[in-house]
N, C-alpha and C positions, 0 to 999 in steps of 0.2 A: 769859595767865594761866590759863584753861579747863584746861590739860591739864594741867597741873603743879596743880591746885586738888584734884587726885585723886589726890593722891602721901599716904601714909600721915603722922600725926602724928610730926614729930621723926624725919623720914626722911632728914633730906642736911646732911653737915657741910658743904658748901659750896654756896651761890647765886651763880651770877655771871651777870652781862650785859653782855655788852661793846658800845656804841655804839646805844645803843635808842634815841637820837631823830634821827629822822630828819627832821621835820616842825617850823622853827624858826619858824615865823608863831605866835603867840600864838592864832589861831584854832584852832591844830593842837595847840596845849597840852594841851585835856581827851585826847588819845591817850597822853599818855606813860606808860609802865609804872610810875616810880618814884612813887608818893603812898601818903597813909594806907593804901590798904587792899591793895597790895603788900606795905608793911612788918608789918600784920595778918597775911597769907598766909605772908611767910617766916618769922614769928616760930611759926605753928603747924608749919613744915616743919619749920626747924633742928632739932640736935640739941643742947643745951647748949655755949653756946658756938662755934657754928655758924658762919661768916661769910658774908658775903652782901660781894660783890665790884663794882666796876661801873665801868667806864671810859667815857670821853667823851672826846667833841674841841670840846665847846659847854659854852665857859666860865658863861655864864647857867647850863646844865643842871646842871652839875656844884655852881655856887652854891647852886642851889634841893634838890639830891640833899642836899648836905652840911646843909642848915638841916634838912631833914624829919628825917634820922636825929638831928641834935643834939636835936632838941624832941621824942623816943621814950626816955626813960628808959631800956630795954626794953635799947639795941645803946650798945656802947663803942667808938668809934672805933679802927683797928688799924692797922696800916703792911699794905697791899697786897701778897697773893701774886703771885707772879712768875706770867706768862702768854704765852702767843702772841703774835705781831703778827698784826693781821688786817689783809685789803686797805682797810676802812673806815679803821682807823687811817692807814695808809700813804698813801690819800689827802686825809685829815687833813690830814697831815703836808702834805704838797707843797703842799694852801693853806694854810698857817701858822700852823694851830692848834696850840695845847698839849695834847697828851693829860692826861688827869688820872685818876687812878686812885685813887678811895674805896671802902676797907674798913670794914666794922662788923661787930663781932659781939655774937651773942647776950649776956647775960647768961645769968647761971645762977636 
């Protein structure tokens, strides 16, 4: 988050992350990118209406992404832009996860 924390206000109509947790032990929990002060950060980036993108193959993570944006007034759930397949995805895949792909956008 350091580098993008120095991007101007209301600079990027879209935030995306595809596949940010790498680390599924609950000890490794406080590392993840998605919590309160990520959605602080994209909320000063966006531009009206903005989206912020983020796919996963870790059903817990995507349960816990999807509760933090519901409890932010702030982002309206949205149907997900179409993207790449990445190799993270791909090996996903092959151990049997479901990819999951959650969009929200800004409000105005």
């Amino acid at each position: 988050i350091p580098v993008i924390s120095r991007f101007p206000a209301e600079s990027l109509a879209k935030l995306q992350t595809f596949f940010p947790d790498t680390w599924h032990k609950k000890k490794h929990h406080k590392r993840r990118i998605l919590k309160p002060a990520f959605l602080e950060l994209a909320h000063r980036l966006l531009v009206p209406e903005g989206i912020v993108h983020v796919a996963t193959d870790w059903s817990p993570y995507a349960e816990q992404i999807g509760i933090l944006f519901s409890s932010d007034a702030r982002y309206l759930g949205v149907t997900a832009p179409s993207r790449p397949t990445t190799k993270y995805e791909r090996r996903g895949q092959r151990q049997g996860h479901v990819i999951q792909d959650l969009a929200n956008k800004k409000g105005v």
